[in-house]
N, C-alpha and C positions, 0 to 999 in steps of 0.2 A: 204852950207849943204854938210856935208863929203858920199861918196860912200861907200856902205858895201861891204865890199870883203868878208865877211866871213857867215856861215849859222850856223844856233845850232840844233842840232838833240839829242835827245833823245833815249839812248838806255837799255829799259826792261831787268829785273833780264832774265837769263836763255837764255840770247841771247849775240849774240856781234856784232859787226858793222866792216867794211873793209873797210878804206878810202883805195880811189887810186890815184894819182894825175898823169896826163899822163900816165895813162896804167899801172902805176907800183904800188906797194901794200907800200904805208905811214905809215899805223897806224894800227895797230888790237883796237879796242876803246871797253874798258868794259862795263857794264852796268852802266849806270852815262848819266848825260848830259854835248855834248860835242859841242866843237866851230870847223866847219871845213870850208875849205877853197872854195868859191863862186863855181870853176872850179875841185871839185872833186867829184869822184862816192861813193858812200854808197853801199855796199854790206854785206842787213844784216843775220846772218846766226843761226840756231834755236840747242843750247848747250843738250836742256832738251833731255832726254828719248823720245825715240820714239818706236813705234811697225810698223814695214811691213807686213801685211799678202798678201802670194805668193797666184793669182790665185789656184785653185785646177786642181792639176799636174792627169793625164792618165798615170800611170805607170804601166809597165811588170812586175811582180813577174818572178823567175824560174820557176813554171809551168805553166806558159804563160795564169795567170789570170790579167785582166787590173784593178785595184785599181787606185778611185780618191782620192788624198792625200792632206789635205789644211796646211801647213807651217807658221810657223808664227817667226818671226825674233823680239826683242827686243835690239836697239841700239842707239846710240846717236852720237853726231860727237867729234870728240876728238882732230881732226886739222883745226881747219875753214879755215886758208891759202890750206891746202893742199885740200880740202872739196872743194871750190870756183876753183882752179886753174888747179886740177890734172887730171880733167875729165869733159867732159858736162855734164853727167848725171852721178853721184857718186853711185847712189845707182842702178844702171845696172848693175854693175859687181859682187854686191852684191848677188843680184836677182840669175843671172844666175849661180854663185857659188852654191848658194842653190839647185837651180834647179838638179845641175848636180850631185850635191853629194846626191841629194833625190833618183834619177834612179838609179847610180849606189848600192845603197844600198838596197834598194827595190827588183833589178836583182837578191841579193845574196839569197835572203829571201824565202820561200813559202806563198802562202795566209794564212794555215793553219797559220802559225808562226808571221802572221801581227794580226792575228783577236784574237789568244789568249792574253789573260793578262798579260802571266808574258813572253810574246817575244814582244812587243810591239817595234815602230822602233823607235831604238836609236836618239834621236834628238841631241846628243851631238858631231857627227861625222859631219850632217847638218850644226851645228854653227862654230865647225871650220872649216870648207871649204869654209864659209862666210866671218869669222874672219878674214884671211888669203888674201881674194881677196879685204875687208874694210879697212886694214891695207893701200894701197896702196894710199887710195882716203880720209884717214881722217878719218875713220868712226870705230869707236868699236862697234862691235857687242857682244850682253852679253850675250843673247840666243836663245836658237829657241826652239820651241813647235810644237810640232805634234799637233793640235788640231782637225782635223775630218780626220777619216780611211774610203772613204765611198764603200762599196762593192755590186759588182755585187748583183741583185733580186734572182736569180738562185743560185746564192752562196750561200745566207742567208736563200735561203725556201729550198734547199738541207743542210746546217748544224741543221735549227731548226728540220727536218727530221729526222736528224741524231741524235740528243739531246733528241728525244721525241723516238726513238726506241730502244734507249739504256733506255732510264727512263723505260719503260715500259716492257723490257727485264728484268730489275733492281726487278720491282715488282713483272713478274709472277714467276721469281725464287725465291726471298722471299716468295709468298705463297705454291713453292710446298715445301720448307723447311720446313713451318710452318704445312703442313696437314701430310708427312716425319714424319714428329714428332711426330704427333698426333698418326697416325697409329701405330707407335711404342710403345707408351705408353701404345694404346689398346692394345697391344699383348700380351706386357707383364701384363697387367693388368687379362687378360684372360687367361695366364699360371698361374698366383699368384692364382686366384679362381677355377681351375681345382684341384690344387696342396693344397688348403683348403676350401674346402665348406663351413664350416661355418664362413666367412669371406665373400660369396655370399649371404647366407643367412640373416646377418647381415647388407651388401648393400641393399638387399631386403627390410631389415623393416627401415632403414634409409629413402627410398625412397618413403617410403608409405606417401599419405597426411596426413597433422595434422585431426584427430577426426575420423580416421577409426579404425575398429577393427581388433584388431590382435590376431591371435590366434594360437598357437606354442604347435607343438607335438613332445612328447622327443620318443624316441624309436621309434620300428615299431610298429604298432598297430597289437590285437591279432585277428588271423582266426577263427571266430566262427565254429564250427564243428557241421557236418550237422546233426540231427536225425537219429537215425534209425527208 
């Protein structure tokens, strides 16, 4: 009965396998099934898309408001050799790249200019500082997301404060525009009927209800003269 020297391993789509024989790196083995040698290590390593969400970072703005900020990285490994050999933990230096480039960019900013819409932080300066330090260990990083800005209670019932005093600023000067107006209208409306009476007159019987009687005297009427 002959000895098996050798083992078969199976390696899934979107992965690949690292034989080692003595320490040293043999084979990179694609997905397939493969025959390897009794006395080698299998180190297998995962190709597909991946996402890291960083803890949520306490960060300084310029006016020394603390924003907790939650990062989110979208990468995958690009050198399995390099991924398995170039670091114990590949995706640390990943991390902390992020980390470092989320502070310093944060420092430059105001809360004001994080919490508005159209200053939102750049997540594009994030991923290449990540890029850059993934580059080293194997690992492409494709992008990063700011996905939650979360701010101080005091910040946010001090800006709704501010939102709801200006709305309402907004409106009481729209209604003194609008009574502005009105009053004007009056004015002139009451220079125009000074300036022709029967045009007040004419308002007058416009105003009267439907089914009353009206009754209009042209001239002055005549002074009866007293007896002698």
């Amino acid at each position: 009965m002959g000895i098996f020297t050798f083992n078969r391993i199976t390696v899934t789509a979107g992965q690949c396998a690292l034989e080692y024989r003595d320490g040293k790196l043999a084979r990179v083995l694609p997905p397939g099934r493969h025959r390897i040698d009794v006395t080698a290590a299998v180190q297998r390593v995962e190709l597909r898309e991946q996402v890291l969400t960083l803890a949520p970072q306490e960060v300084l703005t310029s006016d020394a408001v603390t924003l907790r900020i939650v990062v989110a990285l979208q990468f995958k490994v690009g050198d399995a050799v390099a991924y398995v050999e170039a670091a114990a933990d590949p995706m640390a230096a990943v991390y902390l790249a992020a980390q470092i480039a989320l502070r310093d960019l944060v420092a430059g900013v105001t809360a004001d200019e994080v919490m508005q819409r159209g200053n939102r932080i750049d997540a594009a300066v994030i991923a290449a500082a990540a890029r850059a330090a993934g580059a080293r260990t194997g690992v492409e990083v494709i992008e990063a997301f700011v996905k939650d800005v979360i701010v101080p209670a005091e910040i946010r019932a001090a800006a709704m404060q501010l939102a709801t005093a200006k709305t309402t600023g907004a409106a009481k000067l729209e209604t003194a525009r609008a009574e502005t107006a009105a009053l004007r209208a009056l004015a002139n409306a009451g220079k125009l009927l000074d300036a022709h009476p029967a045009l007040a007159q004419l308002q007058l019987v416009q105003r009267v209800p439907y089914g009353s009687k009206v009754v209009l005297a042209v001239g002055t009427p005549d002074v009866a003269a007293d007896p002698e």
